[in-house]
N, C-alpha and C positions, 0 to 999 in steps of 0.2 A: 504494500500500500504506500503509494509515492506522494507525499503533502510540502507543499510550498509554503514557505511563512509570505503573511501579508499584511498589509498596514491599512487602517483605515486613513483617506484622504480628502476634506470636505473640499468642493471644485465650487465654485460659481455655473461653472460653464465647462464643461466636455462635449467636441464636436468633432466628428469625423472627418478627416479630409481627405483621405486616401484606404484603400484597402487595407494597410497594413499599420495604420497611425490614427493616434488622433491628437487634436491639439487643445491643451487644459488649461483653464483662466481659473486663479484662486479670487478669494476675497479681497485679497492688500495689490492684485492689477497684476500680479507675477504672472508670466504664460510660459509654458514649454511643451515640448512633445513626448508623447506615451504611447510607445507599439502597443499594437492590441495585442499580443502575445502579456503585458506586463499587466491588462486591466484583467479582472477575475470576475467583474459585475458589481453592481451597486449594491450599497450597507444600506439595505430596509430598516434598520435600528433606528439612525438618522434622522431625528423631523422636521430639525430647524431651515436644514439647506440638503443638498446632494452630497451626498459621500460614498465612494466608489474604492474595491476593496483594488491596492498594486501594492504588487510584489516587496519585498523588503529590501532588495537588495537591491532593486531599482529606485525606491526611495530614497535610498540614505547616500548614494552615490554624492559627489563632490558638487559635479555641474546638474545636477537636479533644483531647478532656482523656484517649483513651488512651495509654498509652506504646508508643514506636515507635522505632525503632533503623533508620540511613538506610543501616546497613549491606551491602545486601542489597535492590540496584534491579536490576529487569528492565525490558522492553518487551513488553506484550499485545499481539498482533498478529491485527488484527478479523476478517482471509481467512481466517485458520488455528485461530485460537481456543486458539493456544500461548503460552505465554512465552518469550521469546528472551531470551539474556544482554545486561546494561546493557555498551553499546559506550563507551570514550572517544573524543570528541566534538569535533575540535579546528575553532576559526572562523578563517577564512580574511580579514581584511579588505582592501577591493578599496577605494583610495584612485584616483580618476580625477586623471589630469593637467591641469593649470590651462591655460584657452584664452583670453587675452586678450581682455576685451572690444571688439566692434566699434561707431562711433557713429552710423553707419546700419544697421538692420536691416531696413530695408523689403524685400520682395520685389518686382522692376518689374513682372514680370507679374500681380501679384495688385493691384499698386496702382492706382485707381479712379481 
């Protein structure tokens, strides 16, 4: 099961200009452009204005000049084509125990 992190985005304005773009106007006049591969569909949560759920890693990029609030992460999930709630995420690190090295390794049966 393959899931994308995604940000919620409030736009003013989202308008298609091409098959493969579209061009997003925030609230403070910022615009730039978003393949539709990075939009996943609009947050129905939303009431005040439009908010449409891209990708995270398309948001947070350097030249991304809309404004964006990290307030408000889900997971797109590709089987089901829904948004799942952002889980916390805890890493586990697996430290192996130290084996003393040996000064022969040879194997006898393999050796020629």
């Amino acid at each position: 099961m393959k899931k994308v992190k995604v940000v919620s985005v409030r736009l003013k304005n989202l308008t298609e200009i091409s098959e493969k773009c579209y061009k997003a106007e925030d609230w403070q006049g910022n615009s730039g452009f978003i393949p539709k591969s990075q939009v996943f569909g609009k947050d129905h949560e939303v009431q005040k204005s439009d908010a449409y759920w891209i990708s995270h890693w398309f948001a947070i990029k350097e030249d991304f000049t809309l404004m964006i609030s990290l307030k408000k992460i889900g997971w797109y999930n590709i089987n089901s084509g829904k948004i799942e709630p952002n889980y916390d995420i805890t890493i586990e690190h697996h430290i192996p125990e130290k084996i003393n090295p040996v000064e022969n390794n040879t194997i006898p049966k393999l050796k020629k």
